[in-house]
N, C-alpha and C positions, 0 to 999 in steps of 0.2 A: 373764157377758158375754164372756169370753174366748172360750168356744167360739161364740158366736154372732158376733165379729169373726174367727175364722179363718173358719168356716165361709160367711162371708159374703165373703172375699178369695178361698176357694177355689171359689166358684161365679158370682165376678167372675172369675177364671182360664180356669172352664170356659168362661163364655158367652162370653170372647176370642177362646177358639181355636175355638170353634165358629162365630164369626162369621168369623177369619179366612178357615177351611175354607170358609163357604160365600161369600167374597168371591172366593176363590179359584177355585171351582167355577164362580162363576156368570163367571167374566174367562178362562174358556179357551173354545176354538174359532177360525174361522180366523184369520187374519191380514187386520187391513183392508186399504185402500188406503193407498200412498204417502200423504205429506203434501203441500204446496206446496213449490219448492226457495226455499233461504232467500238471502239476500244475499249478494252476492259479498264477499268479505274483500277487505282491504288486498293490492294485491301487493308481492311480495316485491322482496327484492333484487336487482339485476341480476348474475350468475354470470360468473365469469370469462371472457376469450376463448380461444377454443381457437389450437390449433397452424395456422397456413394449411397447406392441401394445396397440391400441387405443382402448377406452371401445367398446364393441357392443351395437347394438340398445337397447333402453327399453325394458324392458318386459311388459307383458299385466297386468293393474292392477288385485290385489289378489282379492279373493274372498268376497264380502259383507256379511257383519254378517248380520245376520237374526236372530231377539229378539223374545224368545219362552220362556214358561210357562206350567208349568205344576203344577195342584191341586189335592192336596190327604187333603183329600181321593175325590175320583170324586162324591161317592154319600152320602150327607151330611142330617141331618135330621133338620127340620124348624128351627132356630134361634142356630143351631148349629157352628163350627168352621172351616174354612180352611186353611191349609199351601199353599201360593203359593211362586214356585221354580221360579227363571227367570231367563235369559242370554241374552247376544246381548245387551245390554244397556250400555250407555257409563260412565267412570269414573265419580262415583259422582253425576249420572244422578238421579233427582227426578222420581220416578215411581205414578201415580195414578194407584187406580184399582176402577173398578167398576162394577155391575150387568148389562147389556144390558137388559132393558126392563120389568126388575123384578116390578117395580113400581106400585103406583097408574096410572092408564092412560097408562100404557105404557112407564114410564119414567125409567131412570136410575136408580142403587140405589147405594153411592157410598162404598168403601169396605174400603177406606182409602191409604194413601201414606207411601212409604217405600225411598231408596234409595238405589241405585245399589254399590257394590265397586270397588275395581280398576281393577277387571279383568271385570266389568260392569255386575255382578251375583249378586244374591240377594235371602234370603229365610226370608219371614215372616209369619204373623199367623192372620188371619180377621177373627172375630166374624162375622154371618149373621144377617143382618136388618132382626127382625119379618115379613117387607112389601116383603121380599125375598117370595114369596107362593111356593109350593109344583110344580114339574115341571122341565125340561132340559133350562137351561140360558145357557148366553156367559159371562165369566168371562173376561174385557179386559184390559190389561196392558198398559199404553202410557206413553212413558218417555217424560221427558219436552224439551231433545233434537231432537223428533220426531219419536222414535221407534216404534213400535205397535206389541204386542201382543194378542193371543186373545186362551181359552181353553175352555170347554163345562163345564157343572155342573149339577149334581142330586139332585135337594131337593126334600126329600121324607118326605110325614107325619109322626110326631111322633104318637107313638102307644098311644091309652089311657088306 
């Protein structure tokens, strides 16, 4: 019985590696396809900060405010009233107004002073000098910090 227990390990031996061999043979040729991709993992830790780079050049200065006005109503009737609107003027900034040329001679005529706020806007309300005559003027705004404004104007006759 002895040889018939080797002899039966050695041909449970053989028929392993013959089966191997032909597991083997029959699992080669190409490559399939990719699989699905699998789940995203946990992320990691967040990594140090780096060194800050050095600022960049200046930029080009911002844009100049530019101080405008606007009167309503635009056509007003002799010794009547106007709102003037204004912007561009600086915090606090005194505004004069005045009529260009409405005058005796030619002169000025003036409208009165207001004063801008802190966004450097302004709305107020000018009675017109009677010496205002009927006609297209320049209403113009100058603030005491230098701004200039300037909008056009209708005095029309009153009716009788």
């Amino acid at each position: 019985m002895t040889s018939f227990a080797s002899g039966r390990k050695l041909s449970i031996l053989v028929l392993t590696l013959l089966m191997s061999f032909l597991v083997a043979a029959a699992c080669s040729g190409d490559q399939g396809p990719p699989g699905e991709q699998g789940l995203t993992g946990e992320r990691g830790p967040q990594g140090e900060a780096a060194v800050p780079g050095r600022p960049g050049p200046e930029g080009p200065p911002g844009p100049q405010i530019v101080a405008s006005i606007v009167i309503s109503p635009s056509g007003v009737l002799e010794g009547g009233s106007i709102t003037v609107n204004g912007s561009g003027f600086s915090n606090g900034e005194t505004v004069s107004l005045e009529v260009l040329g409405a005058g005796s001679g030619g002169s000025n005529v003036a409208l009165g002073s207001t004063t801008a706020n802190a966004s450097g806007a302004f709305s107020d309300t000018f009675g017109l000098s009677p010496s205002v005559g009927v006609g297209v003027w320049t209403v113009m705004a100058e603030g005491s910090a230098d701004a200039k404004a300037s909008a056009p104007i209708i005095v029309l006759r009153t009716p009788k």
